[in-house]
C-alpha positions in Angstrom: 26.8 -30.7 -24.0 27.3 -30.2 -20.5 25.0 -31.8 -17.9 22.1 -29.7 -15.9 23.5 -28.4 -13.0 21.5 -29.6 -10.1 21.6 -28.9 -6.0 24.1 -31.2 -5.7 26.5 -29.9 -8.6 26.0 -26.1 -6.5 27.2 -28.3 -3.2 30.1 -29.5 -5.1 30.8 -26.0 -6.2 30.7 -24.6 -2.6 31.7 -26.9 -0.4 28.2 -27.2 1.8 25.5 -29.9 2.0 22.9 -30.3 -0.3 20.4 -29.2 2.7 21.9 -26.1 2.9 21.6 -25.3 -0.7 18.1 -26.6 -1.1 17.3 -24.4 1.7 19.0 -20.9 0.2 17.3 -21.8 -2.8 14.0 -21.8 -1.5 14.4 -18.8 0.3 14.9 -20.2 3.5 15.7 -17.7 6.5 17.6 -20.0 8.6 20.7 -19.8 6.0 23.0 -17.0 6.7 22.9 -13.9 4.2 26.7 -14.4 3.1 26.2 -17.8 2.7 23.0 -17.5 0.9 24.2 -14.7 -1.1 27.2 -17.4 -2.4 25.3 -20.2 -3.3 23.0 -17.7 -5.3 26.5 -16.6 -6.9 27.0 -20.3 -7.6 24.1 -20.9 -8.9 23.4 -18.2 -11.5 27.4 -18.6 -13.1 26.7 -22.4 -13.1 23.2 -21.9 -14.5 20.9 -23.2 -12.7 17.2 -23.4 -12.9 14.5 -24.3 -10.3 11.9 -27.1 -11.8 9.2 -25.4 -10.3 7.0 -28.1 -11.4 8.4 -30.6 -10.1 8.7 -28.7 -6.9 5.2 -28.5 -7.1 4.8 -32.2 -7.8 6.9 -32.7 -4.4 6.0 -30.4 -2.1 2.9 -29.1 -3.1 4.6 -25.7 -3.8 3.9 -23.0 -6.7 6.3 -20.2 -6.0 4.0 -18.0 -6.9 2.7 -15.5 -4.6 -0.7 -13.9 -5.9 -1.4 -9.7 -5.1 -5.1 -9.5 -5.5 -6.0 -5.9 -6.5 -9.5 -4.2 -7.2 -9.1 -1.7 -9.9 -11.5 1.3 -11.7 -12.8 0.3 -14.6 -10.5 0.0 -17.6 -12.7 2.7 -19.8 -12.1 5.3 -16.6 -9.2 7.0 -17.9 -8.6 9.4 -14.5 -5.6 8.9 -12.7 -5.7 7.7 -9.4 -2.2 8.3 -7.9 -0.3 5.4 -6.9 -1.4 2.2 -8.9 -0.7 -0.9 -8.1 2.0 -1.9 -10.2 4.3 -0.1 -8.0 3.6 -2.4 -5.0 4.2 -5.2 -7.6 7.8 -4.0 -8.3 8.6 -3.7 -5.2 7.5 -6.6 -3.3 8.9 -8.6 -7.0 12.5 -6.9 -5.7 12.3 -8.4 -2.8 11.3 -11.6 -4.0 14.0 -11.3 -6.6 16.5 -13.9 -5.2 14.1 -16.9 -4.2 12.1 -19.3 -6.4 9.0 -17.3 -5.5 7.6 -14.5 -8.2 4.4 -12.4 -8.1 1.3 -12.8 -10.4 -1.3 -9.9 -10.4 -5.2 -11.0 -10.2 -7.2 -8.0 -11.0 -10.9 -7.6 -9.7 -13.5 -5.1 -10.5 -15.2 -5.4 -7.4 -14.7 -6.2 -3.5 -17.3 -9.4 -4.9 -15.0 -10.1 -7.5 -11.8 -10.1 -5.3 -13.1 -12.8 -3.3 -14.3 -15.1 -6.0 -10.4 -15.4 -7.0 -9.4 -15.7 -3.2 -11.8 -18.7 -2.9 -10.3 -20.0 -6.1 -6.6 -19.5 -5.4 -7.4 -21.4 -1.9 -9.3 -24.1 -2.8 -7.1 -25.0 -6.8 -3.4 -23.9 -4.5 -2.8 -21.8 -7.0 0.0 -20.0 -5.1 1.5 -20.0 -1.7 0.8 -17.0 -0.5 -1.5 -13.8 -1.1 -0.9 -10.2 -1.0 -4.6 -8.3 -0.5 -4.3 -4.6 -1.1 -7.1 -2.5 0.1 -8.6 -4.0 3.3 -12.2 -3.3 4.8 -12.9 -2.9 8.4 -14.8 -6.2 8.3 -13.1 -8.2 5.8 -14.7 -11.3 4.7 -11.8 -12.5 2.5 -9.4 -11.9 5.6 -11.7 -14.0 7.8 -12.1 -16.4 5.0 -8.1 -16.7 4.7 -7.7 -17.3 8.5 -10.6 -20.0 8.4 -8.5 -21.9 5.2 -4.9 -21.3 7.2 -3.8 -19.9 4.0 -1.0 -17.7 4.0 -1.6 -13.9 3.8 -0.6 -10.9 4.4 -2.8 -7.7 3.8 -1.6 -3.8 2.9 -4.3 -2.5 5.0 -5.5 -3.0 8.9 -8.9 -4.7 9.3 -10.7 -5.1 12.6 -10.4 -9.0 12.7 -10.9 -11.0 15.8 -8.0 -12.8 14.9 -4.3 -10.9 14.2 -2.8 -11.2 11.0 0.3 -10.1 9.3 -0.2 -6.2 7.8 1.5 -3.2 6.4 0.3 0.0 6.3 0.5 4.0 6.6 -0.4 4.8 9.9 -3.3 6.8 9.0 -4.4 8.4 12.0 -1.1 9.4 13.2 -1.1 11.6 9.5 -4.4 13.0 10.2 -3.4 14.4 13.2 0.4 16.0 11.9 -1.6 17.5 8.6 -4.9 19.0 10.8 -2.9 19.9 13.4 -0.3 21.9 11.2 -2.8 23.5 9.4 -4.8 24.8 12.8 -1.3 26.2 14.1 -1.8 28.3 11.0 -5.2 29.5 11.3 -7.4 27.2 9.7 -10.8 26.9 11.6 -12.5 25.6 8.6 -10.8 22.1 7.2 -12.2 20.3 4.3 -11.6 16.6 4.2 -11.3 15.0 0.8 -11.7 11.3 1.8 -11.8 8.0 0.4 -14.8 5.8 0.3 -15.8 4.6 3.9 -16.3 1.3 3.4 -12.2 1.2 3.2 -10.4 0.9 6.7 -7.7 3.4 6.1 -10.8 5.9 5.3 -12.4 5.3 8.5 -9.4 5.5 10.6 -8.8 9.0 9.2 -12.1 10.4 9.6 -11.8 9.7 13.2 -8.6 10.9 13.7 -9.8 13.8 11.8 -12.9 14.2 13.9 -10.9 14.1 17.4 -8.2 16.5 16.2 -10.7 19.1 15.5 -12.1 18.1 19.1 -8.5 18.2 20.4 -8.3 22.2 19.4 -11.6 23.2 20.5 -13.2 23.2 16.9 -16.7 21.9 15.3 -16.9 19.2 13.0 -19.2 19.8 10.3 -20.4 17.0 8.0 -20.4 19.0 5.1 -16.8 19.6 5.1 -16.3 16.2 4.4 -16.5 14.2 0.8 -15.8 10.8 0.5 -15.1 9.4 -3.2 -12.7 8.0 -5.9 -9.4 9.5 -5.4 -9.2 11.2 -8.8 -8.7 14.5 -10.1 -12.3 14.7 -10.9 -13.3 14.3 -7.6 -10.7 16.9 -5.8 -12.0 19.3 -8.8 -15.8 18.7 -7.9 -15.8 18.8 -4.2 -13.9 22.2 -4.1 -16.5 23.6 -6.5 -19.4 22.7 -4.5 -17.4 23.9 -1.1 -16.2 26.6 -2.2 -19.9 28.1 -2.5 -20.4 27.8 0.8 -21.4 30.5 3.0 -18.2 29.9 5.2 -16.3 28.1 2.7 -13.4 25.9 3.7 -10.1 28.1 4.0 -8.1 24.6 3.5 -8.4 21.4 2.0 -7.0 18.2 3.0 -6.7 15.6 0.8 -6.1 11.9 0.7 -3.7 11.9 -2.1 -2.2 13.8 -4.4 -4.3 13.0 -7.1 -7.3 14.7 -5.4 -4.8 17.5 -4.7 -4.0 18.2 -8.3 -8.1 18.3 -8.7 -8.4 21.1 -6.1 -5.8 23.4 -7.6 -7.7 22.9 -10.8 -10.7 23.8 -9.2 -8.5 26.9 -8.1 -7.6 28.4 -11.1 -10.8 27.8 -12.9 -12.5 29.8 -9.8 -9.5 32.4 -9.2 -8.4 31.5 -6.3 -4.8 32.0 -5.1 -3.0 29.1 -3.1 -1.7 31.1 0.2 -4.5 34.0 -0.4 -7.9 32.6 -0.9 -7.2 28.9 0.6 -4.6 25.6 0.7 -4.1 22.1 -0.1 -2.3 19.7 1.9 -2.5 16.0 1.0 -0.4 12.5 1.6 0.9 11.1 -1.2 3.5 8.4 -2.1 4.7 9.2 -5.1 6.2 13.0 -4.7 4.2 14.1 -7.5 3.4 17.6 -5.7 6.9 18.7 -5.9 6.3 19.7 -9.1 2.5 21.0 -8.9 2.3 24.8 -9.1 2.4 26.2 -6.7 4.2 23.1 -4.4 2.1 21.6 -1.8 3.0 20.6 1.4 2.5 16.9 2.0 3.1 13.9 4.3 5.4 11.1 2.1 5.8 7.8 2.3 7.6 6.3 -0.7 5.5 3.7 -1.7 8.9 1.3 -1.8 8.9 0.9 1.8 5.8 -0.8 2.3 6.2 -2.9 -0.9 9.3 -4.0 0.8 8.2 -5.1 4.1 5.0 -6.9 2.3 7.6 -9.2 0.4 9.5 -9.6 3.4 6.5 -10.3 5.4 5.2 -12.9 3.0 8.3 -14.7 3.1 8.7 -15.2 6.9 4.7 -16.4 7.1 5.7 -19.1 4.1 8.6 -19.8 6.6 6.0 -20.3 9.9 7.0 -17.2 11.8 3.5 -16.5 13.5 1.2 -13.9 11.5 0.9 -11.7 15.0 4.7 -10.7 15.0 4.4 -9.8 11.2 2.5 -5.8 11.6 4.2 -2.8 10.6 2.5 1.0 10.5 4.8 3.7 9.0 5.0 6.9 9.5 5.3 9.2 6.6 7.9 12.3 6.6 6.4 15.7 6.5 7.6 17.9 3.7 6.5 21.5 4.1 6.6 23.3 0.6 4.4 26.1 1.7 3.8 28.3 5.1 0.2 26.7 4.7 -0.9 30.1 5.6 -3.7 33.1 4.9 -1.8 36.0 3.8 -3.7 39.2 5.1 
C-alpha cells in the first residue's frame, strides 16, 4: 500500500516549499492562481486529503463556514421565489477549491437566528458566517462585531461600525422600475413590498416614496402592502386594490413570486395585462420569462452575489479589513412588455 500523501509529498511533486503548499491548500490569497491552481492538480492526482481535525486541533480552524437562514415554516407550502439553497451553491462553488465548505443552520425566527449565532461564536463551530436577510438594526451583526467573529452579511444594515456586505442595490431598482412605468403613464403605482422590519424593504419604500416626489406625484399609503413574498400575497393584495375607487393601473412587485400572484388575481378578475393594468417586479431567477403574458423585470442572477459572498468570506478569513469588502449590484433591465395602457 502506498503511503498517505502529505504537504510535503505535494512539494516533492512540484518543486516548491512546503509553505507554499500549506498556504494554496488553505486557500490562501497570497499564492498566485497558476501556482495555486497546480498544486491543487497535484494534489487531487496524488490524492490528498486535508485532516480537518487535526487542523482544528492546531490551529483552532473548522473549515466550515456557517449560512444562517430564517425560513417559512416547513408546513407553508407557497413558493417564495429564490430560496436559499441557491446562495448555498453558489457561494459552495466558490469555496470548491479550499479546505473550507458550507453548512446551512436553519431558523424559524430572527430570535432563533441569533440563538445559533451566539452558539456558533461562543463553541467555534465554524470560521466564518454568512447572514442572509439583514435588519436595519441588527443585533446579531452588532453582536458579531463585539465577538470579532468573522462575517459577512447579504443584506445592508445601518451599523455604527462597517462590515463586509453584498447586496442588490435596492433603491437604485426602485427608481429604474417607477420611473419606467411613469414614462408610460402610470399615475397610480402599487407597491407590493416585503416586511419592513427587513432593510432592503425599507430602502425601497423610500426610494419608492422620493420617486413619486421626483415626478410630481402623491404617495398614498394604501397603495402600499408589505408581506410574505408569496403568490398568495401578490393574489390578495391585487383583490383588495383593485376595488378601489381609483384602483392602481400598475403593480410593482418585489419578486416574481408576488408577480405570478397578481396575474392570478388578473385572470380570476378579467383583467387584461397591457389593457386594464401591469406588473413589473425584480426577480433573480428569470422565472417571468415564461409567465403569460411576459413581464418586464429588473434581473440579477442570483449567482453573482453568491459569488462575491464566498469571495468576501474568504479575504475576511485572510484579514483583509471588513470596510473594503461591500458590493451593491445593479440588476439588468429586461423589458418584455411596452408597460403601457392601451386606449
Amino acid at each position: 500500500m502506498s503511503p498517505r500523501p502529505t504537504i510535503k509529498t505535494i512539494a516533492k511533486e512540484t518543486g516548491l516549499s512546503t509553505a507554499t503548499v500549506s498556504k494554496a491548500l488553505n486557500g490562501s490569497p497570497q499564492v498566485r492562481p497558476d501556482t495555486r491552481d497546480k498544486i491543487l492538480d497535484v494534489a487531487k492526482k496524488l490524492g490528498y486529503e486535508m485532516n480537518l481535525s487535526g487542523v482544528q486541533l492546531r490551529t483552532g480552524k473548522t473549515h466550515q463556514i456557517a449560512m444562517i437562514t430564517v425560513i417559512s415554516s416547513p408546513h407553508d407550502d407557497e413558493w417564495g421565489g429564490v430560496g436559499y439553497a441557491q446562495l448555498v451553491y453558489g457561494v459552495s462553488d466558490v469555496l470548491h477549491d479550499t479546505p473550507y465548505r458550507v453548512v446551512q443552520y436553519q431558523a424559524s425566527s430572527y430570535e432563533e437566528s441569533f440563538d445559533i449565532i451566539k452558539r456558533i461564536v461562543a463553541n467555534r463551530k465554524a470560521d466564518g458566517i454568512i447572514l442572509p436577510g439583514t435588519r436595519v438594526k441588527d443585533k446579531r451583526v452588532e453582536f458579531m462585531q463585539a465577538q470579532d467573529f468573522p462575517f459577512v452579511t447579504y443584506g445592508l444594515t445601518e451599523a455604527e461600525v462597517p462590515h463586509a456586505y453584498v447586496d442588490t442595490h435596492n433603491q437604485r431598482i426602485v427608481s429604474i422600475c417607477v420611473e419606467r412605468l411613469i414614462a408610460k403613464g402610470h399615475k397610480r403605482i402599487a407597491m407590493l413590498n416585503a416586511d419592513m422590519v427587513l432593510m432592503y424593504s425599507r430602502d425601497r419604500e423610500n426610494a419608492y416614496r422620493q420617486t413619486l416626489q421626483d415626478a410630481g406625484l402623491v404617495f398614498d399609503p394604501n397603495l402600499v402592502a408589505n408581506g410574505e413574498l408569496t403568490p398568495a400575497f401578490g393574489r390578495e393584495q391585487f383583490f383588495e386594490m383593485s376595488m378601489f375607487d381609483d384602483p392602481p393601473t400598475a403593480y410593482f412587485c418585489a419578486n416574481e413570486a408576488t408577480a405570478m400572484g397578481v396575474l392570478s388575481g388578473f385572470h380570476v378578475r378579467g383583467y387584461e395585462h397591457g389593457r386594464d393594468a401591469v406588473v413589473i417586479a425584480t426577480d433573480d431567477l428569470n422565472v417571468s420569462q415564461y409567465f403569460s403574458p411576459p413581464i418586464t423585470t429588473c434581473y440579477l442572477p442570483i449567482s453573482k452575489p453568491s459569488q462575491v459572498l464566498g469571495e468576501f468570506m474568504l479575504k475576511l478569513l485572510n484579514g483583509e479589513a471588513p470596510e473594503k469588502l461591500q458590493k451593491l449590484f445593479v440588476p439588468d433591465l429586461i423589458e418584455r412588455s411596452s408597460d403601457e395602457l392601451r386606449t
